[in-house]
C-alpha positions as CSV (number, residue, x, y, z in Angstrom):
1,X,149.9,44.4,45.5
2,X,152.1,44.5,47.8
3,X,154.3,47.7,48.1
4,X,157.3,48.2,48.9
5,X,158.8,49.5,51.9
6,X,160.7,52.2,49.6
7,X,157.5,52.9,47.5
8,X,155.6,53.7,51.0
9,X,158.7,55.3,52.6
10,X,158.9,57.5,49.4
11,X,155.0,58.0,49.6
12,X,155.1,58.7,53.1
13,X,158.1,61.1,52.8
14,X,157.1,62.9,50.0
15,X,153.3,63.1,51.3
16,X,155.3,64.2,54.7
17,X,157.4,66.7,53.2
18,X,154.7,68.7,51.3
19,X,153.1,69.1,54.1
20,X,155.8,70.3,55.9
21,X,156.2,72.8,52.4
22,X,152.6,73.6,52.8
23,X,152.7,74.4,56.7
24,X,156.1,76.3,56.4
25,X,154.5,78.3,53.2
26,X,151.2,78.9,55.1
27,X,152.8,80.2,58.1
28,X,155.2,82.4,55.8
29,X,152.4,83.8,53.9
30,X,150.5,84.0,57.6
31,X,153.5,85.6,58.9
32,X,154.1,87.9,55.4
33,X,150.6,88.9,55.9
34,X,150.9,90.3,59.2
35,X,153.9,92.1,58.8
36,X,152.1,93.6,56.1
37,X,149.2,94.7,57.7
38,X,151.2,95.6,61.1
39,X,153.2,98.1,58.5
40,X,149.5,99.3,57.0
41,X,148.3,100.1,60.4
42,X,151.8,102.2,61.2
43,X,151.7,104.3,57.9
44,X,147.9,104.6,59.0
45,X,148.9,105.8,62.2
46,X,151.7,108.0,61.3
47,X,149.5,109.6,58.4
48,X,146.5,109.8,60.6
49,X,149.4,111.3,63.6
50,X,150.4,113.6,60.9
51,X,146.7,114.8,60.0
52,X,146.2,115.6,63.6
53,X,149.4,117.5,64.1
54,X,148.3,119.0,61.0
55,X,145.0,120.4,62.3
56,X,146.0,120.8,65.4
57,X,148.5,123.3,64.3
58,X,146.1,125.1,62.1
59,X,143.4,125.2,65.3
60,X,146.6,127.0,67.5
61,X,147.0,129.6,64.7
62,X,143.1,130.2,64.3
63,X,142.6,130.4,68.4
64,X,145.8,132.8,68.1
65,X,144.2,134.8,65.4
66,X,140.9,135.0,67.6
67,X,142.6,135.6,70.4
68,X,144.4,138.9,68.7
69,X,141.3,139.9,67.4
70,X,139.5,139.5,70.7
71,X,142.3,141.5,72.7
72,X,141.4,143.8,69.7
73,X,138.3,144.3,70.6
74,X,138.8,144.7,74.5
75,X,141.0,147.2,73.9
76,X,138.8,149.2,71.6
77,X,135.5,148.6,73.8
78,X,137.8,149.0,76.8
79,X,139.0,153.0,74.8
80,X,135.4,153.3,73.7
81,X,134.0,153.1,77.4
82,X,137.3,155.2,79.1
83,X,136.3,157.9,76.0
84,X,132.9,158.3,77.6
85,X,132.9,157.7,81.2
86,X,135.1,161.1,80.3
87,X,133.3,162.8,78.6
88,X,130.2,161.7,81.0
89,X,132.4,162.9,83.9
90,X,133.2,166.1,82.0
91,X,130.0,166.4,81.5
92,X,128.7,166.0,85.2
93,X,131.2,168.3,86.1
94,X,130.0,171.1,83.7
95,X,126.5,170.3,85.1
96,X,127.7,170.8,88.5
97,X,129.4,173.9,87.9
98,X,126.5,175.3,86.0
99,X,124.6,174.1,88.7
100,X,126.6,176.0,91.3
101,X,126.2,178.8,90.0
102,X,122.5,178.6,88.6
103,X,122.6,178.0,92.7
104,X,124.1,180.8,93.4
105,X,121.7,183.1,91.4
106,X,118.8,181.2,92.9
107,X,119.4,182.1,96.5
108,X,120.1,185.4,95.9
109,X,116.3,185.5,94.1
110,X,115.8,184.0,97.1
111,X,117.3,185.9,99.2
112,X,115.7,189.2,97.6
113,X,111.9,187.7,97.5
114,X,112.3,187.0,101.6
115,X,113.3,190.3,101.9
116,X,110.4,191.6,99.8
117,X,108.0,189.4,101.4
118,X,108.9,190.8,105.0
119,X,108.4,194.1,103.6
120,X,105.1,193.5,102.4
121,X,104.5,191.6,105.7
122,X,105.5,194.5,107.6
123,X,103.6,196.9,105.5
124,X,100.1,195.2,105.1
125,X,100.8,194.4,109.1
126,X,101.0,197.8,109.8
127,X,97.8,199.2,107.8
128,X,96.0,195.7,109.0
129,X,97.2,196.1,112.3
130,X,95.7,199.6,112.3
131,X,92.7,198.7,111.1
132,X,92.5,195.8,113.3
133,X,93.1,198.2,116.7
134,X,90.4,200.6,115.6
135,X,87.7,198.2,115.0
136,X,88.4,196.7,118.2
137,X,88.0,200.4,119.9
138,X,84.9,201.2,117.9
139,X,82.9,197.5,118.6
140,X,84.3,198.4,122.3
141,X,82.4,201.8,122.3
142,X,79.8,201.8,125.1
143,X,76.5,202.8,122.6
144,X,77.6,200.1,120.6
145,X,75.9,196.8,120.1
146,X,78.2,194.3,118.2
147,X,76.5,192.0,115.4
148,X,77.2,188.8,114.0
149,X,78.7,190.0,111.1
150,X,81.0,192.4,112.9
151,X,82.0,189.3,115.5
152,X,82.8,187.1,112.2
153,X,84.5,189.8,110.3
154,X,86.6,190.7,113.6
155,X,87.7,187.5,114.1
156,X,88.9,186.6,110.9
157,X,91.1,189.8,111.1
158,X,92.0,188.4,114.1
159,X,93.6,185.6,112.8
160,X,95.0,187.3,110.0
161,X,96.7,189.9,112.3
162,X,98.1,186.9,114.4
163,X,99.2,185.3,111.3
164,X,101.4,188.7,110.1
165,X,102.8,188.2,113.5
166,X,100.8,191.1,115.5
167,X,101.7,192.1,118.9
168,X,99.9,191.7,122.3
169,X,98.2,194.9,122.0
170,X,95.7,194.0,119.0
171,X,95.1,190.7,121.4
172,X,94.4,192.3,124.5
173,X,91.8,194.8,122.6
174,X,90.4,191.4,120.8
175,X,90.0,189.6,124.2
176,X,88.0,192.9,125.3
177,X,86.0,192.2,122.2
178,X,84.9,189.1,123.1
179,X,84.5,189.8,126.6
180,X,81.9,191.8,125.7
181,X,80.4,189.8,122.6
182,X,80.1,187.0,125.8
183,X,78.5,188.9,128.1
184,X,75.9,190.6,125.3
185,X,75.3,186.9,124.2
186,X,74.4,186.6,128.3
187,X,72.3,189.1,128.0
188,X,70.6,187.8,124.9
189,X,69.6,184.4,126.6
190,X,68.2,185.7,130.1
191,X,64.5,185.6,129.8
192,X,62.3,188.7,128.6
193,X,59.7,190.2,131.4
194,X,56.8,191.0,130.0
């Protein structure tokens, strides 16, 4: 069985041609397919670009709408505070004009009781003070023997009188008073003859 050279060319050729059909059609329908998923991907893209231009868009009109709102509320928080720092400040300032003049009426009260109060000074000085000066000239009295009681009693009027602001003369007759107290105290301790 011999073949022929033209029955092997043709088989050869014809073998040789549709494979050249079949590697020329798969690299078409390679190619075909490529382009046709290259063009999915771009409507992809451009719907997906479209999507995000979309929300993006919406996202700038909601942060403008928040943004409104928020300036909104500054401004009414910003009124709200300015509305009563004044009317604190109007307040403060009534409270220190009332308190001016509940100041003034205060040191004239003041003013009145200090007045009273040297009066009564003066007053229960002088009857004090009296007193004072004639208890020192009776304890002073030659007959007299002073006693505990009267030493204690004269020096708390001392004090007192010193206290009202007495003069030198109730001291000088108190230093007499005590002179004497000393020197009868003296006498007390120097032994008793029998």
């Amino acid at each position: 069985m011999l073949e022929t050279i033209g029955s092997i060319v043709l088989k050869y050729w014809v073998e040789l041609i549709l494979g050249l059909i079949v590697a020329g059609g798969g690299f078409l329908i390679k190619r075909y397919l490529r382009l046709e998923k290259e063009e999915r991907q771009r409507e992809q893209k451009a719907y997906f670009d479209k999507m995000l231009e979309k929300i993006q868009s919406e996202n700038q009109h909601v942060l403008k709408s928040l943004e409104k709102e928020h300036d909104k509320m500054n401004q009414k928080s910003e009124n709200k505070y300015n509305e009563i720092n004044t009317k604190v400040d109007e307040a403060l300032e009534a409270g220190r004009e009332e308190s001016k003049s509940d100041d003034a009426v205060l040191e004239e009260e003041i003013s009145a009781l200090e007045k009273n109060i040297t009066a009564l000074t003066a007053g229960v000085l002088s009857m004090q003070g009296k007193e004072f000066r004639n208890n020192c000239r009776k304890l002073l009295a030659e007959d007299h023997v002073i006693t505990l009681d009267e030493w204690e009693e004269l020096d708390k009027d001392h004090i007192a009188y010193n206290g009202l602001g007495g003069n030198h003369k109730g001291d000088h007759l108190f230093s007499l008073v005590k002179k004497k107290v000393e020197a009868g105290f003296a006498e007390d301790q120097r032994p008793k003859e029998e």
